[in-house]
Residue frames as a rotation matrix with the C-alpha (Angstrom) as fourth column:
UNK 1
-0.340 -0.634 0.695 -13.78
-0.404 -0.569 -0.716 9.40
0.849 -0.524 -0.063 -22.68
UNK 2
-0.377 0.083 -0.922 -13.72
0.687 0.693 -0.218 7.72
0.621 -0.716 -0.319 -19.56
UNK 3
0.311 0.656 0.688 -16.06
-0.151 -0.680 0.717 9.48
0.938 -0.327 -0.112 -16.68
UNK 4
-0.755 -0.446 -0.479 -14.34
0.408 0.252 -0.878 9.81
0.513 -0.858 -0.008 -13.16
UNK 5
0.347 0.916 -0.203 -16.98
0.358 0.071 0.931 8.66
0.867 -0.396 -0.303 -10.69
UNK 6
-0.262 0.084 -0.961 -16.37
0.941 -0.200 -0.274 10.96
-0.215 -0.976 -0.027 -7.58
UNK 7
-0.896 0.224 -0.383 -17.83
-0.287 -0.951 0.115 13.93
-0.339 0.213 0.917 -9.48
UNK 8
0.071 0.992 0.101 -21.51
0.134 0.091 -0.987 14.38
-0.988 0.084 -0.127 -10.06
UNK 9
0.362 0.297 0.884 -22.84
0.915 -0.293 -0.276 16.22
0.177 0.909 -0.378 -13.54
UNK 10
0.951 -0.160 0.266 -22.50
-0.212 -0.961 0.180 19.59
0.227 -0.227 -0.947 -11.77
UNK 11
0.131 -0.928 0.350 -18.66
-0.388 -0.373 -0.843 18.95
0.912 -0.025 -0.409 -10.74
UNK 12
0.503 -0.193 0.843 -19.51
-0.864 -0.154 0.480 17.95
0.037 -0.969 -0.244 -7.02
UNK 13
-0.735 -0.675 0.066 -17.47
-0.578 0.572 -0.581 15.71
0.355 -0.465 -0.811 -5.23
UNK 14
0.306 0.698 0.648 -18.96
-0.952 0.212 0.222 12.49
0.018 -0.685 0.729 -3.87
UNK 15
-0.336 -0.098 0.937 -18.81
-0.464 0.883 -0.074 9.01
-0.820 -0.459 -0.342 -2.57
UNK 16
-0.420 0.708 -0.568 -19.77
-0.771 0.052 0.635 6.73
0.479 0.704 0.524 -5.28
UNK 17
0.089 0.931 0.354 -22.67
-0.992 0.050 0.117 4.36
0.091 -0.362 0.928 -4.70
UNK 18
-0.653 -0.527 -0.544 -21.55
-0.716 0.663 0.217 1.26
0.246 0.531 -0.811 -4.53
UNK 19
-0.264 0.843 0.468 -25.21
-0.798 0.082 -0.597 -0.09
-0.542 -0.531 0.651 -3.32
UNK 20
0.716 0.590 -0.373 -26.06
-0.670 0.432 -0.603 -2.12
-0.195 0.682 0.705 -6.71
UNK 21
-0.054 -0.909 -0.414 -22.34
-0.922 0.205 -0.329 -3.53
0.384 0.364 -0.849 -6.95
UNK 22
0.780 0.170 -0.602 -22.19
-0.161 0.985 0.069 -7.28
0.605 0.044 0.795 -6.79
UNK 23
0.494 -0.525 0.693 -20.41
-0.588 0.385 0.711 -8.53
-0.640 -0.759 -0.119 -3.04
UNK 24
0.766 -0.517 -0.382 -16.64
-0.133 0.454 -0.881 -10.32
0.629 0.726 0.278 -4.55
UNK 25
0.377 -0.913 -0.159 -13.34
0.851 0.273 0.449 -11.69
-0.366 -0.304 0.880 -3.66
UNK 26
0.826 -0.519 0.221 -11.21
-0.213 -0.649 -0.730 -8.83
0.523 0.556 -0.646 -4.36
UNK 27
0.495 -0.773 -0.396 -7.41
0.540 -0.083 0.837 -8.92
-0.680 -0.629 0.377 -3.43
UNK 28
0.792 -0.404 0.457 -4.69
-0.005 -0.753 -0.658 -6.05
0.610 0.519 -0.599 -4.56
UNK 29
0.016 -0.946 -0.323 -1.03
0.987 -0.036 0.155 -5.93
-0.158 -0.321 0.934 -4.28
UNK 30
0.946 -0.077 0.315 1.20
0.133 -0.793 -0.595 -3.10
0.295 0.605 -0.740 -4.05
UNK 31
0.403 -0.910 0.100 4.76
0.858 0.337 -0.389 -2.19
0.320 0.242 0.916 -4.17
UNK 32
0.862 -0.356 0.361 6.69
-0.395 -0.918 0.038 0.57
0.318 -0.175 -0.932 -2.88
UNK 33
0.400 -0.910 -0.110 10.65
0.641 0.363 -0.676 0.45
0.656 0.200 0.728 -2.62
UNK 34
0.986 0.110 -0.129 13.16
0.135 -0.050 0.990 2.04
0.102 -0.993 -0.064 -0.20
UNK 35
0.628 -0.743 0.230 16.75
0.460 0.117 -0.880 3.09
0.627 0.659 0.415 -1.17
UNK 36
0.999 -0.039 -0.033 19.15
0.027 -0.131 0.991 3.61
-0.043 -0.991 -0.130 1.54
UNK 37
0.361 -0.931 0.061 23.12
-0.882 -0.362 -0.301 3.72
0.302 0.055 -0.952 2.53
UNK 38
-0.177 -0.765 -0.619 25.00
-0.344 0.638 -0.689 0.66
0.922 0.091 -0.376 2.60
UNK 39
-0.895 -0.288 -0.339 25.64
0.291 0.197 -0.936 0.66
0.337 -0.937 -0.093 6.59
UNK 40
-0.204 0.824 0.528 21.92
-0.859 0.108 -0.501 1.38
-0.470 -0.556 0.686 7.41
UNK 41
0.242 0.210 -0.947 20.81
-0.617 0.787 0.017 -1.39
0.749 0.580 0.321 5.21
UNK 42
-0.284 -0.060 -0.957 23.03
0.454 0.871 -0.189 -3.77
0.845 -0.488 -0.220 7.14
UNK 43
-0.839 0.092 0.536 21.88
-0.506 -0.491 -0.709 -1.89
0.198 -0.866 0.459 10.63
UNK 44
-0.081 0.987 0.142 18.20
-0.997 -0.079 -0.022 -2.66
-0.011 -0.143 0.990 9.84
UNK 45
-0.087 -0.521 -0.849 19.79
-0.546 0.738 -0.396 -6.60
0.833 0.429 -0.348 8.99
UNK 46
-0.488 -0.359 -0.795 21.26
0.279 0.800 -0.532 -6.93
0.827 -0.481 -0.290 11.65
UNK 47
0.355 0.934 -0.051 18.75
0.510 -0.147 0.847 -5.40
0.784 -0.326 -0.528 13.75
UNK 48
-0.260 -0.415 -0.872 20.73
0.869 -0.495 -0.023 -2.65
-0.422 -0.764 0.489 15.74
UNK 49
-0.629 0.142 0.765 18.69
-0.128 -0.989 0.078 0.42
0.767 -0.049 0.640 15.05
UNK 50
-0.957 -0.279 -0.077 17.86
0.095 -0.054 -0.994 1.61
0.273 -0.959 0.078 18.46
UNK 51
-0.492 0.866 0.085 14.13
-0.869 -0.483 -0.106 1.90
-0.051 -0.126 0.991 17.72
UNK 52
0.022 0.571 0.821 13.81
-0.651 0.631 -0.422 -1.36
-0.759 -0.525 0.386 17.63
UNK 53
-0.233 0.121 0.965 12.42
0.590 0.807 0.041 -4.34
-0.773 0.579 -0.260 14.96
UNK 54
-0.713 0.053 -0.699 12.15
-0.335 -0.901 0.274 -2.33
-0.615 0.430 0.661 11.86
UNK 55
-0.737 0.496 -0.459 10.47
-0.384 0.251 0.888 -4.62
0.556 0.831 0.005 9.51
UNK 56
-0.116 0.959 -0.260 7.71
0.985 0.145 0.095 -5.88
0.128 -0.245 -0.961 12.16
UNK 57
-0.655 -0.104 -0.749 7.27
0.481 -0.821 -0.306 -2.10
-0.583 -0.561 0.588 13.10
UNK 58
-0.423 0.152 -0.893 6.67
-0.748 -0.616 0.249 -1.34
-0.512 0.773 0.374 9.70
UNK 59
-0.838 0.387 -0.384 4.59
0.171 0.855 0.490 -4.44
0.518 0.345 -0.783 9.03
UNK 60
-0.621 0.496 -0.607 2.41
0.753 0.161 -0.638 -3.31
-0.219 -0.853 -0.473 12.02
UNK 61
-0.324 0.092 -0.941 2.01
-0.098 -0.993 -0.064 0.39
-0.941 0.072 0.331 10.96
UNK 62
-0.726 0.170 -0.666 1.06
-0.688 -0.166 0.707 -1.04
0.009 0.971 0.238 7.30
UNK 63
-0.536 0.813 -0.228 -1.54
0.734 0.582 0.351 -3.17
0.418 0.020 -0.908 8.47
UNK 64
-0.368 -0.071 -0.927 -2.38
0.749 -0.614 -0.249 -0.55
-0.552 -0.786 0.279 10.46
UNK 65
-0.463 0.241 -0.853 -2.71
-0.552 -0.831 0.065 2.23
-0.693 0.501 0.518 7.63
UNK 66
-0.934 0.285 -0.216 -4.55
-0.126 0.304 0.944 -0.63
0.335 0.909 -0.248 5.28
UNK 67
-0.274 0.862 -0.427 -7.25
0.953 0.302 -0.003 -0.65
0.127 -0.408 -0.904 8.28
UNK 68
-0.270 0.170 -0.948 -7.44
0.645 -0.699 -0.309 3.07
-0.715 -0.695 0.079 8.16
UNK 69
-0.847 -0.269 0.459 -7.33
0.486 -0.040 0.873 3.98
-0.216 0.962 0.165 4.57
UNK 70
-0.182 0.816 0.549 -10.72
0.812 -0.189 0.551 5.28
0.554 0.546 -0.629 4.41
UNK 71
0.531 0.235 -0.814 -9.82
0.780 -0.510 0.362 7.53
-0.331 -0.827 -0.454 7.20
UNK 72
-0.277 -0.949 -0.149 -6.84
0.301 -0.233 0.925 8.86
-0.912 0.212 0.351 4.91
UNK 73
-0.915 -0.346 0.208 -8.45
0.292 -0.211 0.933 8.94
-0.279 0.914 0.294 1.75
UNK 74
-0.638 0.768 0.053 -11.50
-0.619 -0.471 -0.628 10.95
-0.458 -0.434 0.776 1.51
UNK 75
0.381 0.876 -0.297 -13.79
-0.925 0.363 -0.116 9.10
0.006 0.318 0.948 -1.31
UNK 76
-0.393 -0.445 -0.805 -12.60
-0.482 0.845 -0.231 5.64
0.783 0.297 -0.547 0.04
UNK 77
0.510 0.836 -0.200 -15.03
-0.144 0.313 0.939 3.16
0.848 -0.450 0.281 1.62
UNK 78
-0.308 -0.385 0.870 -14.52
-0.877 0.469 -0.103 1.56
-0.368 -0.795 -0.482 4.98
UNK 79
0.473 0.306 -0.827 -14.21
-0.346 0.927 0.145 -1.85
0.811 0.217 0.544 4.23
UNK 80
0.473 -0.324 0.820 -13.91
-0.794 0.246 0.555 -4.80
-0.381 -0.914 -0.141 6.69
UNK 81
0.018 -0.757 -0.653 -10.81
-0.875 0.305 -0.377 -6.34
0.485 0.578 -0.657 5.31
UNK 82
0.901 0.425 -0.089 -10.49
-0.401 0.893 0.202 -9.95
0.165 -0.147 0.975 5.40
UNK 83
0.609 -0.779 -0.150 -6.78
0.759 0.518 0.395 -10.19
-0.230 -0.354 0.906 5.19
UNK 84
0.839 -0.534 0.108 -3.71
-0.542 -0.836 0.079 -8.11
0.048 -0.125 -0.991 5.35
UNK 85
0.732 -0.660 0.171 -0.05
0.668 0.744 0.014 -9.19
-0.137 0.104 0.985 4.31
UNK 86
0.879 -0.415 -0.236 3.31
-0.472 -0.828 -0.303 -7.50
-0.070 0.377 -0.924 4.17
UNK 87
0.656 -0.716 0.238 6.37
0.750 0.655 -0.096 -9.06
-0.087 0.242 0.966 2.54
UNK 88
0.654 -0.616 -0.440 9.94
-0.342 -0.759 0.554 -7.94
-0.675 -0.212 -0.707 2.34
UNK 89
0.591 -0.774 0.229 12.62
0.803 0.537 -0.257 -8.68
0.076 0.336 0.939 -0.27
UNK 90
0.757 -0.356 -0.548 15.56
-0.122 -0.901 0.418 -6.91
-0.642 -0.249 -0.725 -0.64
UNK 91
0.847 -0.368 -0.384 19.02
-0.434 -0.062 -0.899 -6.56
0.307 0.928 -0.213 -2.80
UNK 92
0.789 -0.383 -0.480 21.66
0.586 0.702 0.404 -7.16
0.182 -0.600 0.779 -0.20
UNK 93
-0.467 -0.876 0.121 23.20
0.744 -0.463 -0.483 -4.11
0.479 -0.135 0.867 -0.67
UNK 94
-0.981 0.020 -0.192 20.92
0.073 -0.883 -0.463 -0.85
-0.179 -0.468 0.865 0.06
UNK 95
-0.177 0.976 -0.123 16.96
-0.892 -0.107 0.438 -1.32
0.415 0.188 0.890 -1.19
UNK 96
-0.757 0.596 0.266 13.99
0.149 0.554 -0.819 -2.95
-0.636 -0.581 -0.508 0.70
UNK 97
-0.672 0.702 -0.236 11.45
-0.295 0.040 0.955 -3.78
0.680 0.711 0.180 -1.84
UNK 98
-0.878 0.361 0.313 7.73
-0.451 -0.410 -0.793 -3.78
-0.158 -0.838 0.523 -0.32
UNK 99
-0.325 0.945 -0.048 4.52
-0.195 -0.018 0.981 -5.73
0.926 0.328 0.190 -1.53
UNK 100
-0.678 0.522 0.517 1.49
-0.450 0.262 -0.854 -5.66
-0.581 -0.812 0.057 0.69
UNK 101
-0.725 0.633 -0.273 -1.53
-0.163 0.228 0.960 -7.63
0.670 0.740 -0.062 -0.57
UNK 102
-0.680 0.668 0.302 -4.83
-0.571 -0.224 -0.790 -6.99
-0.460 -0.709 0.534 1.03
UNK 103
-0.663 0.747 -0.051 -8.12
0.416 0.424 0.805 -8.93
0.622 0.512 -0.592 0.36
UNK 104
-0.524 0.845 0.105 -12.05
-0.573 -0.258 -0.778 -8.52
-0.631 -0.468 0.619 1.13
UNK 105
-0.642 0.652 0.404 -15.09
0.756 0.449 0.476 -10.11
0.129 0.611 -0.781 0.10
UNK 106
-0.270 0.699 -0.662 -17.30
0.418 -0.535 -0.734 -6.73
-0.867 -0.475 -0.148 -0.60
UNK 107
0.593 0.762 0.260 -18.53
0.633 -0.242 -0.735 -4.57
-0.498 0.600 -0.626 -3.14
UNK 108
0.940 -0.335 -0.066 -15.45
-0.236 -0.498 -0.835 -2.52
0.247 0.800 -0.547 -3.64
UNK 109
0.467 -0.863 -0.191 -11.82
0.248 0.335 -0.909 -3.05
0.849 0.378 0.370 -4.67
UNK 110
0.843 -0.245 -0.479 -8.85
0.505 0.051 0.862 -3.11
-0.187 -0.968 0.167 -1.97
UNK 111
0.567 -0.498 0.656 -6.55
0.470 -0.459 -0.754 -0.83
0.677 0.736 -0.026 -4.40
UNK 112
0.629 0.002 0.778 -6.58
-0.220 -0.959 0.180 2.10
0.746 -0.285 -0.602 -2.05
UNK 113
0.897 -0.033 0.441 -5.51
-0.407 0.326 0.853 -0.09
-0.172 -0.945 0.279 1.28
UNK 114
0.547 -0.823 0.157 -2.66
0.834 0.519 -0.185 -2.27
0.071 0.232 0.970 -0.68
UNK 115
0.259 -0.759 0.597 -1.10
0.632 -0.334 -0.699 1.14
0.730 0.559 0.394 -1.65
UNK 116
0.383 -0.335 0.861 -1.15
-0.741 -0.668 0.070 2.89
0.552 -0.665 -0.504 1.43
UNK 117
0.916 -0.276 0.292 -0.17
-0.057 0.630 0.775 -0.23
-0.397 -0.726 0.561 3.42
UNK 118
0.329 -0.920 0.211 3.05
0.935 0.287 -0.207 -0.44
0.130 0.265 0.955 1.03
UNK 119
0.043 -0.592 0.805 3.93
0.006 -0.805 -0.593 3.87
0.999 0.030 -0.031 1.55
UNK 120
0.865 0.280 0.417 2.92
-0.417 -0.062 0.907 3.65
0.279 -0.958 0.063 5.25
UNK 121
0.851 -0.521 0.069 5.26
0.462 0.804 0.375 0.27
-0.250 -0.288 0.924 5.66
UNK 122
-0.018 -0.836 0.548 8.40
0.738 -0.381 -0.557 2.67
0.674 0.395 0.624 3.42
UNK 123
0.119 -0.233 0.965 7.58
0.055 -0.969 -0.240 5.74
0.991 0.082 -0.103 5.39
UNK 124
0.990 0.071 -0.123 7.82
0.055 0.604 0.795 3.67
0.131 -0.794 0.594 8.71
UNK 125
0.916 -0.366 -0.163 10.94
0.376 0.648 0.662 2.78
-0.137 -0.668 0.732 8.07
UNK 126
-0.192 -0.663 0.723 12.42
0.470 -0.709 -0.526 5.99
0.861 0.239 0.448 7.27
UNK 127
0.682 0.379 0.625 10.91
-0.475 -0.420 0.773 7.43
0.556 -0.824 -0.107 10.40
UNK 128
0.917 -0.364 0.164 12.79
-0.077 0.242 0.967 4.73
-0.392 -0.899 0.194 12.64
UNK 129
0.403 -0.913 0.064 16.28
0.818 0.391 0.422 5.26
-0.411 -0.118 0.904 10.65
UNK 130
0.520 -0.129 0.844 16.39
0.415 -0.826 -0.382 8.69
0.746 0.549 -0.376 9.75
UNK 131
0.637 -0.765 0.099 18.72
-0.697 -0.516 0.499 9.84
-0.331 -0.386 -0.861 13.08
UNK 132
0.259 -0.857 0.445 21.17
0.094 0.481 0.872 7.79
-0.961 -0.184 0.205 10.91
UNK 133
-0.693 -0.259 0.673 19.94
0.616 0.272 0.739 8.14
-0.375 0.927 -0.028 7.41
UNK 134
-0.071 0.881 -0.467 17.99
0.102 -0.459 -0.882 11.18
-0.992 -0.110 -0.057 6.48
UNK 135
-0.510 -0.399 -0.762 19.00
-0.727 -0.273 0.630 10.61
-0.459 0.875 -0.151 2.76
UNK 136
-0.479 0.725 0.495 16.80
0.582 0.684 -0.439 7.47
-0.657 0.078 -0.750 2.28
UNK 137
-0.794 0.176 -0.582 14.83
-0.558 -0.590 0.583 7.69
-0.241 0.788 0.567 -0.79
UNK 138
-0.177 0.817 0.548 10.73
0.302 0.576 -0.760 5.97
-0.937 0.031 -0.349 -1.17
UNK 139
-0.567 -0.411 -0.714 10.13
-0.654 -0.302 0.693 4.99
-0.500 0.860 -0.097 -4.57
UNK 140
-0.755 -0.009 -0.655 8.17
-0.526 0.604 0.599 3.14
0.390 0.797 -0.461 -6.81
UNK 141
-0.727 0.685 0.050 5.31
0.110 0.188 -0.976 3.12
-0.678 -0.704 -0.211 -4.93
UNK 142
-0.650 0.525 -0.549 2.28
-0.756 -0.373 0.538 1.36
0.078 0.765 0.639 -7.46
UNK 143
0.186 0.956 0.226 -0.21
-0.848 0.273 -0.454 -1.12
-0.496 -0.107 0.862 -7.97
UNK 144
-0.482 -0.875 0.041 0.86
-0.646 0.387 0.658 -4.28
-0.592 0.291 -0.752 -8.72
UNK 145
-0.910 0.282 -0.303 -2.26
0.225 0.952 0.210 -6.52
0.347 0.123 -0.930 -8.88
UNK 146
-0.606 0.674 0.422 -6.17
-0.632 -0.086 -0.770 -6.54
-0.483 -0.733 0.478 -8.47
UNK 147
-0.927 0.280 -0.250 -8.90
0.076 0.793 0.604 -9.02
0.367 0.541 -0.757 -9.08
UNK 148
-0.543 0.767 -0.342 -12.42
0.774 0.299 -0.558 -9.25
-0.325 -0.568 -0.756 -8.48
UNK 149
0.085 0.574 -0.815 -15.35
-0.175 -0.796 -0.579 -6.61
-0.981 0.192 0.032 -9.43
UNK 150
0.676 0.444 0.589 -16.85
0.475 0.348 -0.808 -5.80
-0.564 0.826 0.024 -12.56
UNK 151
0.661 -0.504 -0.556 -13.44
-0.746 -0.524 -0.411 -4.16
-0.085 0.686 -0.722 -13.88
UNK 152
0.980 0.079 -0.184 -11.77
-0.146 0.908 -0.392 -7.44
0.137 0.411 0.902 -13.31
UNK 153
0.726 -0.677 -0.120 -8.27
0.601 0.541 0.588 -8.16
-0.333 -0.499 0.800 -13.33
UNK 154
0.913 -0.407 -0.020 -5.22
-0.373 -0.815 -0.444 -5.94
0.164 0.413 -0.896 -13.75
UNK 155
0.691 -0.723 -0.010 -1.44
0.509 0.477 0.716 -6.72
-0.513 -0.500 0.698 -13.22
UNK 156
0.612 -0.485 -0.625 1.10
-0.238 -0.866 0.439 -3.86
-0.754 -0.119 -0.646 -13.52
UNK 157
-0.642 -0.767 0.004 3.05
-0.357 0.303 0.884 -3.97
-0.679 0.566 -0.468 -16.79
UNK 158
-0.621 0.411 0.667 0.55
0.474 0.875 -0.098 -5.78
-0.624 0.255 -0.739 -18.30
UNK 159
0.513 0.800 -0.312 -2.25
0.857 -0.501 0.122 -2.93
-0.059 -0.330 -0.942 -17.99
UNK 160
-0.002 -0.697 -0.717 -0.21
0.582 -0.584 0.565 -0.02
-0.813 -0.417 0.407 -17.64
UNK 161
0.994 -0.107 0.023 0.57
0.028 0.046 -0.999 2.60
0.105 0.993 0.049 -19.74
C-alpha cells in the first residue's frame, strides 16, 4: 500500500521534507480544455470580446497562478521556476484546448504549477467571456507529462489508470 507523504504516523498534516532529495531538471505538462458556443469561439478569434486579448490575458494569469501555486496549495513548495509556457490549440468550432509546461531545476516536481497554470489559464477565460457565455464548460483538466526526480517519468495514458 502506497503511504501518502503529507501525513505523519499520528495522521498530522505536513510539508514533506524534501531536504535529502537530489536537485533535478524536472518539467510537467498539463492540459485543461474549454467548451464554448459557436459565436463566442469565433469572438475570442477574432478578438472582439470587450475585455480585451483573451488568450495573452489568460497566458498572463497562468503564468501568474504557476508562480503562485504554493500560495494556493497548502503542502506545495515554493519553487523558483525556471520556465513557464502556455500553448493554445483549438477545434475551429467551439473548444480551446490548454497545455502549460513548467520546468525547474530543484528538489521537487513542477506537477502542482503545470496544473494550476492550465485551470487558472480555462478559468481566465471564462471570467473575460461569461457576459456573453455563462454556459462555457472547463474540462479535462490533468497531467499530461513529468520528468525528473526519483519517481521519474510519467506521460498520461501511458501511466494512468
Amino acid at each position: 500500500m502506497t503511504q501518502l507523504t503529507h501525513f505523519d504516523e499520528q495522521g498530522a498534516s505536513r510539508m514533506v521534507d524534501v531536504s535529502n532529495k537530489e536537485i533535478t531538471d524536472r518539467v510537467a505538462a498539463a492540459h485543461a480544455k474549454i467548451t464554448m458556443k459557436p459565436e463566442t469561439f469565433r469572438l475570442i478569434m477574432d478578438k472582439k470580446i470587450q475585455k480585451g486579448d483573451v488568450f495573452e490575458v489568460a497566458r498572463v494569469a497562468g503564468i501568474m497562478a504557476a508562480k503562485q501555486a504554493s500560495s494556493l496549495i497548502p503542502m506545495c513548495h515554493p519553487l523558483n521556476l525556471t520556465s513557464v509556457k502556455i500553448d493554445y490549440t483549438n477545434n475551429s468550432t467551439d473548444t480551446i484546448d490548454i497545455l502549460s509546461e513548467i520546468r525547474v531545476t530543484g528538489k521537487t516536481g513542477v506537477e502542482m504549477e503545470a496544473i494550476a497554470a492550465a485551470s487558472i489559464c480555462a478559468i481566465t477565460i471564462y471570467d473575460m467571456c461569461k457576459s456573453v457565455d455563462k454556459g462555457m464548460v472547463i474540462s479535462d483538466i490533468h497531467l499530461v507529462k513529468k520528468s525528473g526526480g526519483k519517481s521519474g517519468s510519467f506521460v498520461f495514458g501511458e501511466n494512468s489508470a
